[in-house]
Every structure is written in structure tokens, then in C-alpha cells.
C-alpha positions in Angstrom: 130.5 24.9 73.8 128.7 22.9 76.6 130.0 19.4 76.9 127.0 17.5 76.0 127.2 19.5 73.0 130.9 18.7 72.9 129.7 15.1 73.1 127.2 15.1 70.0 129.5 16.6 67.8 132.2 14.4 68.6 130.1 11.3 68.2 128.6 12.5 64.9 132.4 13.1 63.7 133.4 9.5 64.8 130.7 7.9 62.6 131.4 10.2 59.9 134.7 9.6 59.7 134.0 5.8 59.9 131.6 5.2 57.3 134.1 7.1 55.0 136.3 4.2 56.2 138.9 6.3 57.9 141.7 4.8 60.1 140.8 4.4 63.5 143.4 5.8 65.2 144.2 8.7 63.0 140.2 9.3 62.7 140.0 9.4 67.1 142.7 11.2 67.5 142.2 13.8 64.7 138.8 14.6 65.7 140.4 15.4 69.3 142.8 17.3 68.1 140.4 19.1 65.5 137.7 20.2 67.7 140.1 20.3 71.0 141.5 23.2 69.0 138.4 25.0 68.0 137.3 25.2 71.5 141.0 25.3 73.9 143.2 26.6 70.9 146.9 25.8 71.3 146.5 24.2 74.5 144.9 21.2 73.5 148.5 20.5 71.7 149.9 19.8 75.4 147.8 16.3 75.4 149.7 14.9 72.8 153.1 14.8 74.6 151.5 13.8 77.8 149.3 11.1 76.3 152.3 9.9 74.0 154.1 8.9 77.5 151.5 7.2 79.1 150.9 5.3 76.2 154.1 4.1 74.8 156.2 3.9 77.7 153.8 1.9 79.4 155.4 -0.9 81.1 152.0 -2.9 81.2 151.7 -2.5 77.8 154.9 -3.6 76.5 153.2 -7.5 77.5 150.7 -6.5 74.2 153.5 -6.8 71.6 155.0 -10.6 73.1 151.8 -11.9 73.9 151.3 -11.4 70.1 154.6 -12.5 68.9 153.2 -15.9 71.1 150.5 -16.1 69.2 152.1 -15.9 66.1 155.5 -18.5 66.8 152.7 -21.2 67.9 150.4 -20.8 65.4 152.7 -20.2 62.3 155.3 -23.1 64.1 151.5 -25.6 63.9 151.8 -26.2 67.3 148.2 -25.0 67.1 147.6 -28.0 65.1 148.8 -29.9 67.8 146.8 -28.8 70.1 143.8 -29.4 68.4 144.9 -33.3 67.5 145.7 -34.0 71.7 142.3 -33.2 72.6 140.5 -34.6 69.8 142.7 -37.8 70.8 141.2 -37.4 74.4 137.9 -36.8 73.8 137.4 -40.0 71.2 135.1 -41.1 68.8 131.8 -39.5 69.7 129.1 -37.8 68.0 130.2 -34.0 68.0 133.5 -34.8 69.3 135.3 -32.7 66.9 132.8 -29.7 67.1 133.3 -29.9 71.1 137.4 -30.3 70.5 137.1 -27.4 68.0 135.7 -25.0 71.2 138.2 -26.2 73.8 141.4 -25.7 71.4 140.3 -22.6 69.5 139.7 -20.3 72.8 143.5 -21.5 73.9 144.6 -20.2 70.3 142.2 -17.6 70.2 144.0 -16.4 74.2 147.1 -17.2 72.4 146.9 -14.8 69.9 144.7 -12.2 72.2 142.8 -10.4 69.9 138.8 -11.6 68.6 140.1 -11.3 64.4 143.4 -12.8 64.8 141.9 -15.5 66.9 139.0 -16.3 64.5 141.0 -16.4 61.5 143.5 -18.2 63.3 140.9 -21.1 64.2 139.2 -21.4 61.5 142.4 -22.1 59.0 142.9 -24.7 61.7 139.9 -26.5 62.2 137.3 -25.1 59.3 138.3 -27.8 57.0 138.4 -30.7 58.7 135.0 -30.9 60.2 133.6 -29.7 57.2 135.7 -32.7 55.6 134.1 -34.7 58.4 130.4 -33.9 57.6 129.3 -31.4 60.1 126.8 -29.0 59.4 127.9 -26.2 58.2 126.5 -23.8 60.6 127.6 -25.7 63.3 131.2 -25.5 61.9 131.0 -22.0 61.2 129.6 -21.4 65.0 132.1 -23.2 67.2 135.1 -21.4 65.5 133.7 -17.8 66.0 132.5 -19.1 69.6 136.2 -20.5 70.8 138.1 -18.3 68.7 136.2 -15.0 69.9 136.6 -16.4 73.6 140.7 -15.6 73.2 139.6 -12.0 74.8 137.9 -13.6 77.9 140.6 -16.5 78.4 143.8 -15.4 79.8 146.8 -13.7 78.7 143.8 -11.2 77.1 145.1 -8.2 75.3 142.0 -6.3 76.3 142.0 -6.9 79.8 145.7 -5.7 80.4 144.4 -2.1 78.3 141.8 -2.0 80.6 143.8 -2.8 84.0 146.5 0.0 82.3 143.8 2.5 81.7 142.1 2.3 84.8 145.1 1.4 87.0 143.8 -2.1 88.1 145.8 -5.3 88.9 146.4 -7.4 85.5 146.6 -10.6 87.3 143.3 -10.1 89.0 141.7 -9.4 86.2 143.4 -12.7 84.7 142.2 -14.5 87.5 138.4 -13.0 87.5 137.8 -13.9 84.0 139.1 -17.4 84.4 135.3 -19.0 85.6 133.1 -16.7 83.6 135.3 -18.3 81.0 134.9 -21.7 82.2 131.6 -21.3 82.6 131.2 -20.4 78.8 133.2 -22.8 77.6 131.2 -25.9 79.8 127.6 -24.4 78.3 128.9 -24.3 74.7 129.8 -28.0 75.1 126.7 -28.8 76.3 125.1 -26.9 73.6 127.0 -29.2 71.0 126.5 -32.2 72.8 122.3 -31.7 72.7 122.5 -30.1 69.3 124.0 -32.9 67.8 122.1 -35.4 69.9 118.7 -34.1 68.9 119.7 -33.8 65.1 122.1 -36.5 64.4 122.7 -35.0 61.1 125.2 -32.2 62.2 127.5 -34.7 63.1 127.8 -37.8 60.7 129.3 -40.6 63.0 130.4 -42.7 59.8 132.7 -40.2 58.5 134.0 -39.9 61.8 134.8 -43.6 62.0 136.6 -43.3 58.4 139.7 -41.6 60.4 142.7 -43.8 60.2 143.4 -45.7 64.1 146.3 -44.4 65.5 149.7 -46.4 65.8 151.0 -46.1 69.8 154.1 -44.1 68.8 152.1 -41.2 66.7 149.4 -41.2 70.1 152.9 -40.7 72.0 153.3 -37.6 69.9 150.6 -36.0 70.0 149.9 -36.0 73.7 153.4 -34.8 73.9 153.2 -31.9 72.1 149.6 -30.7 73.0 150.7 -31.3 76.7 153.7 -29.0 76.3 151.7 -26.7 74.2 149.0 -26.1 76.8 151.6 -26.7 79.5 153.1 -23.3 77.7 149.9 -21.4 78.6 149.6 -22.5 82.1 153.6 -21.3 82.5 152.5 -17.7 81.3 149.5 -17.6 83.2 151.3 -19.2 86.5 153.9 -16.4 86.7 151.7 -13.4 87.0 149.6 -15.4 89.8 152.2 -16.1 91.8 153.6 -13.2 91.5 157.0 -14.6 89.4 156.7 -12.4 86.6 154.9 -9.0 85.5 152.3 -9.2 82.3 155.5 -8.2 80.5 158.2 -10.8 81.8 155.4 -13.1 81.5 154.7 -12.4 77.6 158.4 -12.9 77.4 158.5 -16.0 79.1 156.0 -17.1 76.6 158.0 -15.7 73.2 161.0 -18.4 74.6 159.1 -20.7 75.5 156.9 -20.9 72.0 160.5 -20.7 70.5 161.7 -23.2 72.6 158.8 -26.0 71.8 159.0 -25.3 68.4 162.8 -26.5 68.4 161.8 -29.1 70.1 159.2 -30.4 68.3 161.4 -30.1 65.4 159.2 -27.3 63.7 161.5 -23.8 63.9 162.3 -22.7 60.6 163.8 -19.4 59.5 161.0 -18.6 57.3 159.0 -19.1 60.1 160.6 -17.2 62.2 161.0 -14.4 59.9 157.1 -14.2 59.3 155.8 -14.8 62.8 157.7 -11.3 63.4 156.6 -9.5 60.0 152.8 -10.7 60.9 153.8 -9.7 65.0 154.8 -6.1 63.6 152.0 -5.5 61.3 149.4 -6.2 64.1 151.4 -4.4 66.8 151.7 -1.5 64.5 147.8 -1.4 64.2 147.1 -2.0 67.5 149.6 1.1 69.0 148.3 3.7 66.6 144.8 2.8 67.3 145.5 3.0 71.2 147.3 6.4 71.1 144.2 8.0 69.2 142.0 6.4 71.2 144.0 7.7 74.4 144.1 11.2 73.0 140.1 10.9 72.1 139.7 9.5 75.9 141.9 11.9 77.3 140.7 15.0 76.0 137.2 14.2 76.6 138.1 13.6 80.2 139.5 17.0 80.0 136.4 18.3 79.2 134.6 16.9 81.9 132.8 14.3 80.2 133.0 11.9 83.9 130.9 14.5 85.6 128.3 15.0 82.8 128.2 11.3 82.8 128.1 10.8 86.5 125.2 13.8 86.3 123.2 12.2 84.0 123.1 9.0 85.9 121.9 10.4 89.4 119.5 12.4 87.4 117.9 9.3 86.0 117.3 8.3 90.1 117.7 4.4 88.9 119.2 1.6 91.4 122.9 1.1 90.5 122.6 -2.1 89.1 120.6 -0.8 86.4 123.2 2.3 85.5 125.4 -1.0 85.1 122.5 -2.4 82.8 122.7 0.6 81.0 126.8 0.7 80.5 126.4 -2.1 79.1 124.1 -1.6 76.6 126.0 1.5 76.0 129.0 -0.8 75.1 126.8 -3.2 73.0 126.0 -1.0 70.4 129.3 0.8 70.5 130.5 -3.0 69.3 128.4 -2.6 66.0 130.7 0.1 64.3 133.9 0.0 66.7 136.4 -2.9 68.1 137.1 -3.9 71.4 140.8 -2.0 71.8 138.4 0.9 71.4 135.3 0.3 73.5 138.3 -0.3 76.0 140.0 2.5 75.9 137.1 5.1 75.4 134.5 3.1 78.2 136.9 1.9 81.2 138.3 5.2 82.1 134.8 6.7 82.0 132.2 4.3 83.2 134.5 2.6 86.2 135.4 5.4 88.2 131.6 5.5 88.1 130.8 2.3 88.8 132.9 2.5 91.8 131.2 5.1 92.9 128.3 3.1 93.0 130.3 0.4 95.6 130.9 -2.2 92.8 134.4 -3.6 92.4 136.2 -2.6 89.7 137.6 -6.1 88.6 134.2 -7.0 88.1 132.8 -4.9 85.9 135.8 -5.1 83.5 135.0 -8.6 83.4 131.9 -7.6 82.4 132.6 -5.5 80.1 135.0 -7.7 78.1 132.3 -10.1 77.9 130.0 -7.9 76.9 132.5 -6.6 74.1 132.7 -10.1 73.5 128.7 -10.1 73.0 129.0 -7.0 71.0 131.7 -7.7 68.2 129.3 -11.0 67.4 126.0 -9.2 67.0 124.5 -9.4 63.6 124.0 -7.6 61.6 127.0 -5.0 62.1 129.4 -7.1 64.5 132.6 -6.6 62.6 133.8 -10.1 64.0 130.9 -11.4 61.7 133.1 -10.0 58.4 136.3 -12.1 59.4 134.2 -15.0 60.2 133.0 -14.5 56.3 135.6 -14.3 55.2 136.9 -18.1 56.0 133.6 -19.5 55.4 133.5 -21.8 52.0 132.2 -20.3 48.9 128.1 -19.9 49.2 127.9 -18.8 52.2 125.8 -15.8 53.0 125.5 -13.9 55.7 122.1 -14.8 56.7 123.7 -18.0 57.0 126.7 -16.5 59.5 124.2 -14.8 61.5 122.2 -18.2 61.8 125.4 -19.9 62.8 126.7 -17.8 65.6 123.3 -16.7 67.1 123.3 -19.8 69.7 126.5 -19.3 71.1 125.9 -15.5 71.4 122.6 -16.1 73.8 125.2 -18.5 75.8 127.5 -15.3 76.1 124.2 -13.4 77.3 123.4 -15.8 79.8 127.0 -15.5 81.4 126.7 -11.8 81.1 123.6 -11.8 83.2 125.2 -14.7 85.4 127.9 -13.0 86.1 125.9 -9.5 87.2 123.7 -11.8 89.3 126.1 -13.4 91.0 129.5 -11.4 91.3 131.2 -13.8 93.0 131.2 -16.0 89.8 134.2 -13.0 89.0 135.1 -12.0 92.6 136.1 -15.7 93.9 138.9 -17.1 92.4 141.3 -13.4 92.8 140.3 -13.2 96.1 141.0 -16.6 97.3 144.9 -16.3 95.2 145.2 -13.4 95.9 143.3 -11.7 98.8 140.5 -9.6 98.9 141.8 -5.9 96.9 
């Protein structure tokens, strides 16, 4: 069997075995194995021990599990919530104050917890309810918590981007570093967004019901800027040690597990129950997230095998296009691979194929995983299929369709497009800040 044919009937097998709502990982890596037989026979057998090591005895990828277990102490502790009162507390009484606080604090939770679901479903049982409480449209509502807490994969420590510097054997804390104004950049138009939206259409963002919120005594201010300063001072640690070289990804996640447990002693908010559920929730999502990379990996892998990198890398000098647009098609490649799939396995099944490729073509590798985490970012949040669209629904308030979702979230994405193309324009958007920390790679 030739490998484009290989290629057909392993794609047809993959949505197949989607749409009969198989499990990801067992599906990816069963297919493998099912059709790696029929053509190698026994052989094929040989990737499973091989990709088995790589995968689980990964060092880089021990920092998945603690960055999660993070998420999960400061989010079940509520230091979360505090988070989300210190910069509402800074940024005052202002029309779309809360809406512009909701983006800021949800992508540091949505980074906290590292992955697009956990992150929207962590913001929104945060901050859904009080600006809805608060008046805001409910669109608007709806749109800032899937545009922060979608951002978590963009915004340092990013689960994502240490699978695709492990899979492609790039530096983690350059990828860190490259996503850090692409992010900043998204962030500072989605703020502006608010800001205009709610100053050409009032409406979104009642001021009265804003000015019904109880002044703060000095001591409770004290509080709050306390713990939102340690809170975000927590994230700057973890981020700090890889940079300068302190820690690895790993030591860094760990440095974040004590030091989420630490603050929430402090603060007065560990409890055992707590405790015992941040690690129940930690294991459940850990558990997911390995099986699903190991049959991806053993997908990758065999089609690797195969020779899948050359057909690809065939096909693209055949087409005689300019490199950039083989990178404009990559990424459209990835974009509707984010309609039925999620972004641990775009990851794992894209970077080891399309990078070698695209540096090949004399493009740095740090940049285009930057830009392809946004785009998975793009992807996931496409109606109509964008499975981050379906968590999203399911926090919205009874009523809401859809329609209504799509509506809600399409602004924001055209803000992720125009950073996309930003970004591809201009590489040094990506390219500056690791290179001036940490030298040209």
C-alpha cells in the first residue's frame, strides 16, 4: 500500500472512529496498530515499547502533571477568586471594567490550568455570574471568558507548547518566551475591543449596577491586593525559573505545586477536602491527557515510519508555491483539524511532521510553534464544530443557544486571526523577546 493511500485510509478511520465517539487515544493508537499490522505484520508491535519510553519517561513531560495539579490547588483553594477581585480593584469603576478585568484574570487562570476546557470552565464558574449579576450583555459575558480563558494555551506555563518543544526537541523556555508578546498583543486588542464595544453601545455595560457594589473598607483593599499580588507573583516565580535558567519545565511545575500550597496556607484557605480534590481532579485530567498523548505518539510515530515527512515534503515542492504560503497552508491544515480534534492532538500529530518541513524552508522553528498554538487556539473556537464552543455551552445560563455562542465569540476570534497574520508578517513579534533573554538559537 502506497503511503498516500496509507494516508486516506487512516484519515477516513480517524473520523470514523470519532463520530462513533471513540476514545481518542485508544481510537489513534488502535488504528496504528490495526492497519500497521495489515501492512508490516508483527513488526509494527516494536513501536509500542519504543514509543512507550519516549513518552512516559519523558522528563519534559513530567512538568504536564504539576502544572496541572497548580491549576487545580489555586483554583479549588479560590485564589482564583482573588485574582480576579485585585484587578478589578485596580482597574475601578469604569464602563466595561469588569468585562476588561474578566480577560486579564481568566488567561492567568486559563495558563494556570494549561489546557483550553479546563481553563474555560474554570473562568467562567469564576466570573460568569457576576457580570451577568452586574448587567452585561450576555454575549459580551459569554465572549471574554472563552477569549481569556482559551488564551491559557498561549500564556505561559502552556501544556501544549512544552508537547510541542518535547516532540520536536525544541527549547521549552524559548517557546515560553516567544509566545509571551503574541500574547500580549492579544490580550491589549481584546481590551480595546471591550473598551469601544461598550463605549459605542452603552447597554453592554450598565454603569448603575456597577455603582451598586458596596465601597471597600481600607483593611479588605489591603487583602485583596495582597493576595492577587502573591497570586500573580506565583506565576511570575514559575515562569522566572525556566528563563533564567533556575529550574527545568519540571522543577518549575514543582516550584509552582509548593508554592500554590504554600499561599493557600497562607491565605488561610488549605483545607483537606481541598486538598484531597485538587489531586482526584489533577489525576483524572492527567489520566486523560497521557493516554491520549501515547496514542497519538504511536499514530505520529508510525506514520513517520511510513514515510509520511517525504510524501509531505513532496507534495509541497510539487505545488512550486513560495514558502510562506506552504506555511499558509499548514495552517489551514491545522484549522480544520481543530473542528473534530483538540489541541494535545493537532500537537502531537502536526509538529513532528510539518516543522522539520518548515525548517527546511529557513523558518525558525520557535516560530512557527507559536504559530501554530495560536492557530490551534483559532481552531478549537471556530463555529460551528470548535469543540471549545460545547464547554463554553455548557456554563452558559439556561436559553442560550448556540447561535447565540457563535455570535459571542466571533469578535474575539478575528482578533486571534489578526495576531495570527501579525505574527507571520512580522516574525520578530515571536523571535525578539527569546533572543534578547536568551540569545539567538
Amino acid at each position: 500500500m502506497g503511503i498516500e493511500m496509507l494516508t486516506a485510509v487512516l484519515l477516513v478511520c480517524i473520523l470514523i472512529f470519532f463520530a462513533l465517539g471513540a476514545q481518542v487515544g485508544l481510537a489513534l493508537g488502535g488504528i496504528a496498530m490495526a492497519i500497521g499490522y495489515m501492512t508490516w505484520g508483527d513488526g509494527i508491535f516494536n513501536v509500542i515499547p519504543t514509543t512507550l519510553e519516549a513518552t512516559y519517561f519523558s522528563f519534559i513531560l513530567l512538568a504536564i502533571p504539576l502544572y496541572i495539579y497548580m491549576g487545580q490547588l489555586l483554583t479549588k483553594s479560590g485564589i482564583g477568586d482573588a485574582m480576579f477581585n485585585f484587578s478589578q480593584m485596580l482597574i475601578g469603576r469604569v464602563r466595561g471594567s469588569l468585562a476588561i478585568s474578566v480577560i486579564g484574570v481568566c488567561s492567568m487562570i486559563g495558563a494556570m490550568v494549561g489546557i483550553i476546557g479546563a481553563g474555560i470552565m474554570t473562568s467562567g464558574s469564576i466570573a460568569l455570574r457576576p457580570m451577568l449579576d452586574r448587567g452585561y450583555n450576555k454575549r459580551l459575558a459569554l465572549g471574554v471568558i472563552m477569549a481569556g480563558g482559551g488564551l491559557g494555551i498561549l500564556i505561559p506555563p502552556s501544556i501544549p507548547m512544552i508537547m510541542f518543544a518535547a516532540s520536536t526537541q525544541n527549547s521549552v523556555g524559548r517557546m515560553f518566551l516567544g509566545a509571551m508578546m503574541p500574547a500580549l498583543l492579544t490580550v491589549a486588542l481584546m481590551v480595546i475591543y471591550v473598551m469601544l464595544s461598550c463605549w459605542l453601545k452603552p447597554e453592554r455595560a450598565p454603569l448603575d449596577k456597577e455603582a451598586d457594589q458596596p465601597v471597600l473598607a481600607g483593611s479588605e483593599k489591603f487583602r485583596i491586593a495582597r493576595d492577587g499580588l502573591f497570586s500573580m507573583l506565583l506565576i511570575v516565580a514559575v515562569l522566572g525559573s525556566i528563563v533564567t535558567g533556575i529550574a527545568t519545565p519540571t522543577e518549575s511545575g514543582a516550584i509552582g505545586v509548593v508554592g500554590a500550597i504554600l499561599l493557600a496556607i497562607l491565605f488561610k484557605r488549605f483545607k483537606a477536602d481541598m486538598f484531597l480534590h485538587a489531586g482526584f481532579q489533577t489525576g483524572t485530567l492527567v489520566s486523560v491527557a497521557m493516554w491520549i498523548i501515547f496514542g497519538a505518539s504511536v499514530f505520529s510515530n508510525f506514520h513517520l515510519l511510513m514515510g509520511v515527512q517525504n510524501m509531505v515534503a513532496g507534495f509541497t515542492e510539487s505545488l512550486d508555491l513560495p514558502p510562506i504560503m506552504i506555511i499558509i497552508m499548514f495552517q489551514l491544515i491545522m484549522l480544520l483539524l481543530g473542528f473534530i480534534i483538540d489541541e494535545f492532538i493537532i500537537v502531537l500529530m502536526c509538529a513532528p511532521l510539518f516543522t522539520p518541513i518548515a525548517v527546511s524552508m529557513g523558518y525558525d522553528p520557535i516560530w512557527f510553534g507559536v504559530l501554530m498554538i495560536i492557530n490551534i487556539l483559532i481552531a478549537v473556537q471556530t463555529p460551528p464544530y470548535g469543540f471549545a464552543l460545547f464547554y463554553l455551552k455548557g456554563i452558559a445560563p439556561a436559553g442560550i443557544g448556540m447561535s447565540e455562542i457563535y455570535k459571542s465569540v466571533t469578535p474575539f476570534i478575528l482578533l486571534n486571526m489578526t495576531v495570527l497574520v501579525l505574527c507571520m508578517i512580522f516574525p520578530e513579534i515571536v523571535l525578539w523577546l527569546p533572543n534578547a533573554v536568551m540569545g539567538e538559537g
